[in-house]
C-alpha positions as CSV (number, residue, x, y, z in Angstrom):
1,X,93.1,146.9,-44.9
2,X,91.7,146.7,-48.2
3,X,88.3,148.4,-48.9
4,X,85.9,147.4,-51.7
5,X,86.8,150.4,-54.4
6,X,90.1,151.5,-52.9
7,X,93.4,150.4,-53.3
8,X,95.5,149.0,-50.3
9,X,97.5,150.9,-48.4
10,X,101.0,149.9,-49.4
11,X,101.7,150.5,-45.3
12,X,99.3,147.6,-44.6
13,X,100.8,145.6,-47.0
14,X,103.9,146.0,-45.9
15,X,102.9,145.2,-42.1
16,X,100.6,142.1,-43.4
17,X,103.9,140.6,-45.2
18,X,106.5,141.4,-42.2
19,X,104.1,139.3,-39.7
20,X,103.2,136.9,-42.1
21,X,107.4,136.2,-42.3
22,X,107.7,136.7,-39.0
23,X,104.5,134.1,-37.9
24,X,105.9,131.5,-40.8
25,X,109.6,131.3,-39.8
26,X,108.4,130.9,-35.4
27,X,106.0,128.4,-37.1
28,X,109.4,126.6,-39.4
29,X,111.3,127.2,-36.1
30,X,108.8,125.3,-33.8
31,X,107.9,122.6,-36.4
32,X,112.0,121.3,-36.9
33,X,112.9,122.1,-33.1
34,X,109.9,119.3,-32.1
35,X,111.3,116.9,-34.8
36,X,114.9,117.7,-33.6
37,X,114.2,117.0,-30.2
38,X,112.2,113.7,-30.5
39,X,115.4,112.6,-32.8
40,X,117.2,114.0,-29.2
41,X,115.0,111.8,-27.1
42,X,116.4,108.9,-28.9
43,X,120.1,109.3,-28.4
44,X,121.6,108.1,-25.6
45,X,123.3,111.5,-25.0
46,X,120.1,113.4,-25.4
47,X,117.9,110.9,-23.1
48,X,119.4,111.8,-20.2
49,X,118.5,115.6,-20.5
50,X,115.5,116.7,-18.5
51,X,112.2,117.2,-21.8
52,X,112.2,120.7,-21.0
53,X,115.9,121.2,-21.5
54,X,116.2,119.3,-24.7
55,X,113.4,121.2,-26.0
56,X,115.1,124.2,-25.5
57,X,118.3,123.2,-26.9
58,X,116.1,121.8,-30.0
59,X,115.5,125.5,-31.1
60,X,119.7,126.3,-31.3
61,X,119.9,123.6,-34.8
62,X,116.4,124.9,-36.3
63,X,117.5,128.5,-36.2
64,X,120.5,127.2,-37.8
65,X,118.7,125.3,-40.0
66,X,116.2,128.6,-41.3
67,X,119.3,130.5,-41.3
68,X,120.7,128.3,-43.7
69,X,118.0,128.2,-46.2
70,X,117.7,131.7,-46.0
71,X,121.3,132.3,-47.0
72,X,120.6,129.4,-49.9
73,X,117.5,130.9,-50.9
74,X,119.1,134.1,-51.1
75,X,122.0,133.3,-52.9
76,X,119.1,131.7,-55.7
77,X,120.2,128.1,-54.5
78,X,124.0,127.8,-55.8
79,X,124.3,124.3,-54.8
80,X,121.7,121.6,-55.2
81,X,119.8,120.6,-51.8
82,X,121.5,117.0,-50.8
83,X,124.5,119.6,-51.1
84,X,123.4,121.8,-48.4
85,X,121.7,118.9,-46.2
86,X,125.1,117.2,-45.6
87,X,127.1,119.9,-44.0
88,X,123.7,120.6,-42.2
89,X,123.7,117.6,-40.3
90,X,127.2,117.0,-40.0
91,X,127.6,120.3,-38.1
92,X,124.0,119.2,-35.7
93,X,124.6,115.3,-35.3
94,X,128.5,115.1,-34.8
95,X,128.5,116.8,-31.4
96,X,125.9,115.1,-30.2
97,X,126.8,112.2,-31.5
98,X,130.1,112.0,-29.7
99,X,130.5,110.8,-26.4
């Protein structure tokens, strides 16, 4: 913690930044999993899954989808973003998708 007069201890720092990444991306995960699985509720292969279980499976794509833009955002964004969306939902939408 910082104290008026005294500079912050880089350990602090350090632990403030780690659970701030850690609180944003279970934040990032939650907020795409709910929009993934109310675009789930509206297929006809993902309306016959109990809400609990397609809420679950929601998660699996929006991990994918953080991973993604970590490896783009790490790699200082080598292709534009409509280039990285397509694969992006090809690879979630075409098995569920299929019959």
């Amino acid at each position: 913690m910082h104290v008026e007069g005294r500079a912050p201890d880089p350990g602090a720092i350090e632990q403030l930044l780690s659970d701030a990444e850690e609180f944003f991306e279970v934040m990032a995960t939650g907020h795409f999993a709910r929009g993934i699985d109310r675009r789930l509720a509206e297929l006809p292969r993902g309306r016959g899954l109990a809400a609990e279980r397609r809420a679950a499976l929601a998660h699996a794509p929006a991990g994918a989808l953080l991973s993604l833009l970590s490896w783009w955002l790490g790699r200082d964004m080598p292709e534009s973003p409509a280039a990285m969306d397509d694969p992006y939902h090809w690879m979630v939408w075409a098995g569920v998708n299929e019959p």
